[in-house]
Structures are given as C-alpha cells and as structure tokens.
C-alpha positions, 0 to 999 in steps of 0.5 A: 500500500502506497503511503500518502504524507498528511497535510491539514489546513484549517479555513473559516468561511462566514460561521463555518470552520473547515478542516482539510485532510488530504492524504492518509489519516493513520496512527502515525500522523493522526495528532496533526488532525487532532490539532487542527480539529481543536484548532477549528473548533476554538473558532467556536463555528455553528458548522464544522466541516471536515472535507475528506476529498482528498483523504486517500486512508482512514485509520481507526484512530482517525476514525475515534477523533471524528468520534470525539470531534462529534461529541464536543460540536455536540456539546459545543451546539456545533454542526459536524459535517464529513465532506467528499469521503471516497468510497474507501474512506466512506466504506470504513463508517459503514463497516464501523456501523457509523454512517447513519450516525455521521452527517455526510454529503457528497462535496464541500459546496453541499456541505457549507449549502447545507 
C-alpha cells in the first residue's frame, strides 16, 4: 500500500470552520488532525466541516477523533459535517456501523449549502 504524507489546513468561511485532510489519516500522523480539529473548533463555528476529498486512508484512530470531534460540536451546539469521503474512506463508517450516525454529503459546496 502506497503511503500518502498528511497535510491539514484549517479555513473559516462566514460561521463555518473547515478542516482539510488530504492524504492518509493513520496512527502515525493522526495528532496533526487532532490539532487542527481543536484548532477549528476554538473558532467556536455553528458548522464544522471536515472535507475528506482528498483523504486517500482512514485509520481507526482517525476514525475515534471524528468520534470525539462529534461529541464536543455536540456539546459545543456545533454542526459536524464529513465532506467528499471516497468510497474507501466512506466504506470504513459503514463497516464501523457509523454512517447513519455521521452527517455526510457528497462535496464541500453541499456541505457549507447545507
């Protein structure tokens, strides 16, 4: 399996924070994530969008922060919104029996319409 470097960049538009994960989400990059995501959701957004465009891999300790994550917006009376999951990264909410718990669109512009 090809590895592919993590790069992740938090953006706010309007009252919307949005975090950027393109390449894999693994054990052995996952505190970056982490981090933005906290970065993200001390802006204390109404919506937070994670965009998984270009997210090639989703560990399941990525998995676990997008569970954490979806507690504290909960907590925060923040949306979380999970934006362009591939059909590798989206099968692992399946297999994780996440994918009704998690609110998914299909692209970053549905989620920010939403």
């Amino acid at each position: 399996m090809e590895i592919h470097p993590l790069q992740v960049t938090v953006e706010q538009i309007d009252s919307a924070a949005i975090v950027h994960a393109v390449g894999d989400v693994s054990a052995a990059n996952i505190d970056p994530f982490r981090q933005a995501i906290a970065t993200a959701i001390a802006k204390k957004p109404t919506k937070l969008v994670i965009d998984l465009t270009g997210t090639m891999f989703l560990s399941s300790p990525g998995l676990a922060v997008l569970v954490q994550t979806l507690q504290l917006s909960q907590r925060g009376g923040c949306s979380l919104i999970l934006a362009g999951a591939n059909e590798r990264v989206g099968g692992i909410f399946e297999i994780a029996r996440l994918s009704d718990v998690f609110k998914m669109t299909p692209t970053l512009e549905a989620a920010l319409a939403n």
